[in-house]
C-alpha positions in Angstrom: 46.8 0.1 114.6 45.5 -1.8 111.6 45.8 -5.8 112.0 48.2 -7.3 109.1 45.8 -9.3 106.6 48.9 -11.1 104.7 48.8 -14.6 104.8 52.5 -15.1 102.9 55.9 -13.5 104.1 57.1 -10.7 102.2 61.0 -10.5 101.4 62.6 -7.8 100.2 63.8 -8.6 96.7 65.4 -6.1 94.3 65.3 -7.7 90.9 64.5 -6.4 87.5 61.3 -7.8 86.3 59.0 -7.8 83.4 55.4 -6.5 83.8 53.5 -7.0 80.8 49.8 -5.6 80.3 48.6 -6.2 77.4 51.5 -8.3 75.7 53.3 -5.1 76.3 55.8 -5.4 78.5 58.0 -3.1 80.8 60.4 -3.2 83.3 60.2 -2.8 86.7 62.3 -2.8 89.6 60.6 -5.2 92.7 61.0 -4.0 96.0 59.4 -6.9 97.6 57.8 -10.2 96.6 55.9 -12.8 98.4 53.8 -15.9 97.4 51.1 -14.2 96.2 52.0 -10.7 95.1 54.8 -8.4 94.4 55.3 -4.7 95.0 57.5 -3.0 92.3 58.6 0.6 91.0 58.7 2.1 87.3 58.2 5.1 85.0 55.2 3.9 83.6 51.6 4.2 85.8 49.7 1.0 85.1 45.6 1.0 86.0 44.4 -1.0 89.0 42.2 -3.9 87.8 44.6 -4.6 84.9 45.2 -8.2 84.3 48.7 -8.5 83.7 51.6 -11.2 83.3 54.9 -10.7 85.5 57.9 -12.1 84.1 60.9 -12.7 86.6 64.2 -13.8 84.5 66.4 -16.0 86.5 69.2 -16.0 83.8 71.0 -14.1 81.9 69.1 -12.8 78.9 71.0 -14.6 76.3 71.2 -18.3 78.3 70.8 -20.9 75.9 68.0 -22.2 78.3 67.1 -19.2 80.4 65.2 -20.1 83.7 62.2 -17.8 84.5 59.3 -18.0 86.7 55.9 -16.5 84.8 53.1 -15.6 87.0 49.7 -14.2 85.5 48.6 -11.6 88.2 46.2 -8.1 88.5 47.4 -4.9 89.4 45.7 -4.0 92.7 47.6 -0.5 93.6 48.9 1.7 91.1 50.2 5.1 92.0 53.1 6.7 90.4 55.6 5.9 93.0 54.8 1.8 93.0 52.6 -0.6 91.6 51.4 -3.8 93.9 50.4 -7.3 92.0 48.1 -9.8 93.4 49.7 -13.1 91.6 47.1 -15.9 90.5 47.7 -18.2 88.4 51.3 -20.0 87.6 52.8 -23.1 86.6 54.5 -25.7 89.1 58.0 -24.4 87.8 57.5 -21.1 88.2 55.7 -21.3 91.9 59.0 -23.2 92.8 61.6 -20.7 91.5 59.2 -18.1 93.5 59.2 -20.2 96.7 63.1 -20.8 96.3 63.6 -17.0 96.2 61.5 -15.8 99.0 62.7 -18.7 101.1 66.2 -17.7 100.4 65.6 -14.1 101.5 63.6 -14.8 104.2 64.7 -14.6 107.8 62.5 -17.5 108.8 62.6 -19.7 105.6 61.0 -23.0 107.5 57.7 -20.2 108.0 56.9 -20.3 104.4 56.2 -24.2 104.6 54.0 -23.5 107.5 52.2 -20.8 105.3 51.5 -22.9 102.9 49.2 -25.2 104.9 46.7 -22.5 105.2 45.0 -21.2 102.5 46.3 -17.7 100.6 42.1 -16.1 100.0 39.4 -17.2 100.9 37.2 -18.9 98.0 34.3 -17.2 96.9 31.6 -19.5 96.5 28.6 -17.6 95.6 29.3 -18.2 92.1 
């Protein structure tokens, strides 16, 4: 049996999202998100590698001051059933709306504190 590499908590989360590659976006449907990725469905196939920005709106569309979380991220699996995004890079805003979601829809929500005392990679620093 393969040992779990995960360093964050995965919830599942069914949301409509935005993925946009290439200031083109679409819309996805997550399946499950976590602090550092998310794992989503749609029509289109994307290309692993892309570098893409996920957009996850918290309000309704026409808010006068929607609330959204936007997390740059790279498409890491991308087969025409799902689509898995490494997150990182996002703003202090957007990592707590993320944080607030997966501790609300996490069985363990004082975990994700925990988790983030240890690192999410490791750094690569041969250059």
């Amino acid at each position: 049996m393969a040992r779990e590499r995960r360093k964050r908590t995965r919830v599942k989360f069914r949301f409509e999202a935005l993925v946009a590659v290439d200031n083109q976006p679409v819309r996805v449907q997550t399946r499950n998100l976590s602090l550092k990725g998310m794992l989503c469905s749609t029509d289109k196939i994307f290309q692993e590698g892309q570098v893409c920005r996920v957009i996850l709106n918290l309000t309704q569309e026409d808010e006068a001051e929607p609330v959204r979380a936007v997390i740059l991220g790279r498409i890491i699996r991308a087969i025409p059933s799902e689509t898995a995004i490494d997150f990182n890079l996002m703003d202090a805003e957007s990592f707590f709306h993320l944080k607030r979601i997966v501790e609300y829809h996490s069985q363990e929500p004082e975990r994700i504190a925990r988790e983030l005392l240890t690192a999410a990679f490791s750094p690569n620093l041969d250059g």
